[in-house]
C-alpha positions as CSV (number, residue, x, y, z in Angstrom):
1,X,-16.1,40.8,31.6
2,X,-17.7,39.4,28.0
3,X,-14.9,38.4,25.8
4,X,-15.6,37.4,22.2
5,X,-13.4,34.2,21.9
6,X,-14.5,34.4,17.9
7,X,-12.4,37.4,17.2
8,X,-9.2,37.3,15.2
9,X,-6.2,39.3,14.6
10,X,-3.9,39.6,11.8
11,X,-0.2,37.8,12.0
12,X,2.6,40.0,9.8
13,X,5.8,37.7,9.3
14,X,9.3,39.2,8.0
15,X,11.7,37.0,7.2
16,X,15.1,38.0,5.8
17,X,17.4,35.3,4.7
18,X,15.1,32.7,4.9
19,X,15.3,33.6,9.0
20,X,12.5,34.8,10.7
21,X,13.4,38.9,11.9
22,X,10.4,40.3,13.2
23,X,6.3,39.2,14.0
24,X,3.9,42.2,14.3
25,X,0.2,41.8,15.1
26,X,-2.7,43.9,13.8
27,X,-6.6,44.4,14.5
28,X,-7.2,44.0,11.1
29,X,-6.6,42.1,7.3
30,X,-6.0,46.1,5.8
31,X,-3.4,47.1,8.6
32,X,-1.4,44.3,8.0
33,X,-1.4,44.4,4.3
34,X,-0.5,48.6,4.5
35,X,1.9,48.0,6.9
36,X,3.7,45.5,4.3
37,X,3.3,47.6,1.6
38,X,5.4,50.2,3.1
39,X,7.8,47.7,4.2
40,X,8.3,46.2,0.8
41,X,9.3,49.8,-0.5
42,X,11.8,50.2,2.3
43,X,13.0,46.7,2.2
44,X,12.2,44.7,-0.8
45,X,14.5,41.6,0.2
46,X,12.0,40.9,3.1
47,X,9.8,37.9,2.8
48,X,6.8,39.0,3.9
49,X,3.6,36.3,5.3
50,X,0.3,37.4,6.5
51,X,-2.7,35.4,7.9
52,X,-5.1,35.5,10.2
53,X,-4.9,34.2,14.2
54,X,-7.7,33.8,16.5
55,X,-7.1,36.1,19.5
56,X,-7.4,32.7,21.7
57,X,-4.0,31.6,20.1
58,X,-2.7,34.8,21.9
59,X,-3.8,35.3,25.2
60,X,-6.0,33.3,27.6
């Protein structure tokens, strides 16, 4: 099996009330920032952080 250990996914963050509610993880930068847009419509009191995780972070 040839895993690429350089490979990195995209972290989506809500936080509501200064609390953390939810983590979602996507393949890609646009994903994540389409999937906030639509929840920033729906829920506009939702802090919303994005960045970028190396897949190693995640599984091992």
């Amino acid at each position: 099996m040839n895993i690429n250990t350089n490979t990195t996914i995209w972290k989506c963050e809500q936080y509501v009330a200064g609390k953390l509610h939810e983590k979602t993880i996507f393949e890609s930068e646009e994903q994540a920032r389409e999937f906030a847009k639509k929840l920033y419509g729906v829920r506009p009191d939702t802090i919303l952080r994005i960045e970028p995780m190396p897949i190693q972070h995640v599984w091992n």
